[in-house]
Steps between C-alpha positions, in 0.01 A plus 500: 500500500595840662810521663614740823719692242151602323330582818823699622436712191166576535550561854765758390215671287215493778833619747529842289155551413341411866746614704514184696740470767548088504345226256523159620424194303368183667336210443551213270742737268710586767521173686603365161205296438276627246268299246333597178202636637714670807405905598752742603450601831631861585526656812559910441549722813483899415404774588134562414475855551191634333439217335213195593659150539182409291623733228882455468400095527328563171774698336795262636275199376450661167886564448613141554189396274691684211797282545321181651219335335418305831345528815650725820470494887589835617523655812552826599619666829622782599844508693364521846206243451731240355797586771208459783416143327774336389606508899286230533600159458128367351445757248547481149727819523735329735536199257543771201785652700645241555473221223401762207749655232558829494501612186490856554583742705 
């Protein structure tokens, strides 16, 4: 089973290669409950610049693949999307901000 030390490294590598400005973790790894067949769910805020959220999805997805043979839930914001959300008490960004890891920043 993966542990957040893992994750924290890869997030190091996406951090330098992405130029993300946070990476939160959340979900069952962060909450401390994860099972065999458990994703990692990844919340990255950056800033996309010329670059498609489609695209970078598929290159950020592609560089935890390398280290992590299992399945990912990433999303991807940039800073003032994910600021504008996470205000919000019943989004998923507010929970992230509040109960997720940050692993990066």
């Amino acid at each position: 089973m993966i542990n957040i030390k893992q994750i924290k490294n890869i997030a190091d590598v996406i951090t330098q290669k992405f130029n993300t400005t946070k990476i939160f973790l959340f979900g069952s790894h962060a909450y401390g409950t994860p099972q065999n067949n458990s994703d990692i769910d990844i919340c990255i805020i950056t800033h996309l610049g010329n670059k498609r959220k489609i695209e970078l999805t598929r290159e950020i997805r592609k560089e935890f693949y390398t280290y992590f043979k299992i399945p990912i839930d990433l999303l991807i914001y940039d800073n003032k999307e994910f600021k504008e959300r996470s205000i919000n008490p019943t989004t998923l960004e507010y929970k992230i901000l509040k109960q997720g890891i940050l692993i990066n920043e």
